[in-house]
BAGU-91659 format. One record per residue (C-alpha): residue number from 1; x, y, z. Coordinates in Angstrom, 3 decimals. Example, Ala and Ser with C-alpha at 12.3 -4.5 7.8 and 13.67 -1.06 7.14 Angstrom:
// BAGU-91659
(1, (12.300, -4.500, 7.800))
(2, (13.670, -1.060, 7.140))
END
This chain:
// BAGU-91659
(1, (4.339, -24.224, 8.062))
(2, (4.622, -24.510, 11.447))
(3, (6.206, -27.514, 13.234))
(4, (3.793, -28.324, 16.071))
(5, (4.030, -32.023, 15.995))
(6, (5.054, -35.248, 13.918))
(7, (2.063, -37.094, 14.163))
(8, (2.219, -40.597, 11.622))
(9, (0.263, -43.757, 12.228))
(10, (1.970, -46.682, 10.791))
(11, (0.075, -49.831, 9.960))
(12, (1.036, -52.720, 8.886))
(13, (-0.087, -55.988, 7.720))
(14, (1.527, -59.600, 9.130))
(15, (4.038, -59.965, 6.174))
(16, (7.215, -60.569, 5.604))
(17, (9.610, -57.331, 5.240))
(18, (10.741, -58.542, 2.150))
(19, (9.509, -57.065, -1.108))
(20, (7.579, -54.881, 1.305))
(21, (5.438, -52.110, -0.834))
(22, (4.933, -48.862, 1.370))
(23, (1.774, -46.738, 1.398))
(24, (1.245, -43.004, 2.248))
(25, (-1.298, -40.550, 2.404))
(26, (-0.858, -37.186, 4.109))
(27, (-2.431, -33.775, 4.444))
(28, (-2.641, -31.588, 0.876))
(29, (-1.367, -28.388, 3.462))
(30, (1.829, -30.441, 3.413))
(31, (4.011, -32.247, 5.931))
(32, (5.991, -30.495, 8.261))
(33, (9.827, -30.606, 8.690))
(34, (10.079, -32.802, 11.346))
(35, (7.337, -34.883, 9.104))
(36, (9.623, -35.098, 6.055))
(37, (12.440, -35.964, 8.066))
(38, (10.945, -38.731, 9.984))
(39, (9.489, -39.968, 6.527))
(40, (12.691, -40.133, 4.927))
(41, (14.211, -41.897, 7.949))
(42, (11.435, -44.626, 7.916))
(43, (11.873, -45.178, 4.155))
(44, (15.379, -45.623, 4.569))
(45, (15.048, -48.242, 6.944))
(46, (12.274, -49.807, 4.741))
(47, (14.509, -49.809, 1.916))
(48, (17.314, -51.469, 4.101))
(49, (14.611, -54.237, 5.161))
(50, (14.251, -54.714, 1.253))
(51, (11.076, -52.626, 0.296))
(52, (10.756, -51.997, -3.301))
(53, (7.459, -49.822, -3.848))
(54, (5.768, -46.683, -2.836))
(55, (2.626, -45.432, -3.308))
(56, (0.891, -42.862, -3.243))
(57, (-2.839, -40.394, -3.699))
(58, (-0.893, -37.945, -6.413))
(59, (-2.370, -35.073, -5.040))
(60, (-0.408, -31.890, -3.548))
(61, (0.749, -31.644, -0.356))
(62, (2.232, -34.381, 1.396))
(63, (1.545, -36.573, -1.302))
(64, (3.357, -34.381, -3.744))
(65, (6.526, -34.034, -0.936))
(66, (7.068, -38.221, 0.197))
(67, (6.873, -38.674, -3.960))
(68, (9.785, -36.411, -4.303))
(69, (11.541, -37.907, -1.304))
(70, (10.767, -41.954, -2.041))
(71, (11.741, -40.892, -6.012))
(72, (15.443, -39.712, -4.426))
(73, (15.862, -42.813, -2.301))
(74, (15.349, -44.977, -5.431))
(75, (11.813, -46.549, -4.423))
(76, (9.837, -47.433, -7.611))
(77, (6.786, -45.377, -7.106))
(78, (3.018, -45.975, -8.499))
(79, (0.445, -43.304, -8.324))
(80, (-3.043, -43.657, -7.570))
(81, (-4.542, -40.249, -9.026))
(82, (-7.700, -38.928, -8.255))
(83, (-10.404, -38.266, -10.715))
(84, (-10.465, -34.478, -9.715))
(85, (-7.840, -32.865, -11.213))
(86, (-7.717, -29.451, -8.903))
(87, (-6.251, -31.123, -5.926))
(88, (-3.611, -33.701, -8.251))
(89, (-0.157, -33.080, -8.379))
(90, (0.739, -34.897, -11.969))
(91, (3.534, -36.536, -10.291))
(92, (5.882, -38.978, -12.498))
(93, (5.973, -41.540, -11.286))
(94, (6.927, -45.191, -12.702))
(95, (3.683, -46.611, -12.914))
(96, (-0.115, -44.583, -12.868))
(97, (-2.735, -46.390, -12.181))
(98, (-6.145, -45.147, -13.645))
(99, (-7.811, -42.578, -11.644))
(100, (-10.385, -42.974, -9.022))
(101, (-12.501, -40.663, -6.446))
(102, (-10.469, -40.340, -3.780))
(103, (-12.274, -42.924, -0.971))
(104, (-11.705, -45.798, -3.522))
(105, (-8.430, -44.423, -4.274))
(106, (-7.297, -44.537, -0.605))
(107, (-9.016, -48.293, -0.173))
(108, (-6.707, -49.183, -3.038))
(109, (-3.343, -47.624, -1.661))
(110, (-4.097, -49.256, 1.337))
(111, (-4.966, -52.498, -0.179))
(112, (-2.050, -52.999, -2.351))
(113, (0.909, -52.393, 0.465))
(114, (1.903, -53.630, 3.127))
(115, (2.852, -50.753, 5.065))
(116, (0.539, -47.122, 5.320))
(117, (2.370, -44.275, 6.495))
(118, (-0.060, -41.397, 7.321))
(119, (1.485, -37.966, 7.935))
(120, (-2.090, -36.079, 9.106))
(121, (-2.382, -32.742, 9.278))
(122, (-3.452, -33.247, 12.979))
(123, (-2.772, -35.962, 15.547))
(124, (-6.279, -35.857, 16.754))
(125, (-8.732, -37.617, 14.729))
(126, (-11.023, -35.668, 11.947))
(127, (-14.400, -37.326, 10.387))
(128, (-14.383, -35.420, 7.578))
(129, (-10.800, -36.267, 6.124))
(130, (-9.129, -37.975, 3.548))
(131, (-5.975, -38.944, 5.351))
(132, (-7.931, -40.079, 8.357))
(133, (-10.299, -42.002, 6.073))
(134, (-6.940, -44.216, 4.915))
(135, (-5.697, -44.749, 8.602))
(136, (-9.343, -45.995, 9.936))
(137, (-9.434, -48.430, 6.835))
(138, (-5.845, -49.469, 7.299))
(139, (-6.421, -50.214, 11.206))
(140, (-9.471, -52.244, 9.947))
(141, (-7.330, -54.013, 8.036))
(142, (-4.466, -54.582, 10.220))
(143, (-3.020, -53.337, 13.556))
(144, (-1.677, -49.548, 13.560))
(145, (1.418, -48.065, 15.652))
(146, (1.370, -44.738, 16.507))
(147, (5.045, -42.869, 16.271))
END
């Protein structure tokens, strides 16, 4: 995969830092390198602030790649499958919640953190997308920073 850019929109609602759960949603082609990296240097600094959760879609991709990263850093992770199992991962993670299409699935990741990282396949918004879906109802829901 090809490292063009390291587009993620971070939004966030007014909370306090502490007990912070962190949402993601990415791109099911994957994230790139400089993605993952950038990721795993924002959940570190999470952790450090005292967030205790990630969650995530469960599907493969990006999804599939910041479980395997929050897992390693110690997060306790909950996964929000979809009801299509073609595009799902089957991650492990500590809690599952019941599965969902994948609209009400991304309302729900969104609604239950604090924090949505979105690592899009593009930096330039698409209509028809599930990652871009997430960040339009997360900036609905509460401002959104652009890294």
């Amino acid at each position: 995969m090809q490292d063009t850019h390291v587009d993620f929109f971070l939004t966030q609602k007014a909370s306090t830092i502490r007990k912070m759960k962190i949402g993601f949603t990415g791109t099911r082609e994957g994230m790139t390198k400089r993605q993952k990296k950038e990721l795993e240097r924002l959940l570190v600094e999470f952790l450090r602030e005292g967030a205790s959760e990630f969650h995530h879609g469960d599907c493969v991709g990006a999804d599939e790649e910041a479980h395997t990263i929050a897992s390693a850093l110690g997060y306790k992770v909950v996964v929000h499958p979809p009801e299509l199992a073609i595009l799902r991962a089957f991650c492990a993670g500590d809690v599952i919640l019941p599965k969902k299409d994948y609209l009400q699935r991304n309302k729900d990741i969104v609604d239950s953190t604090d924090v949505l990282i979105a690592a899009p396949k593009s930096g330039t918004e698409v209509l028809r997308s599930g990652t871009w879906s997430a960040i339009r109802y997360a900036r609905r829901k509460g401002g959104c920073s652009h890294d």
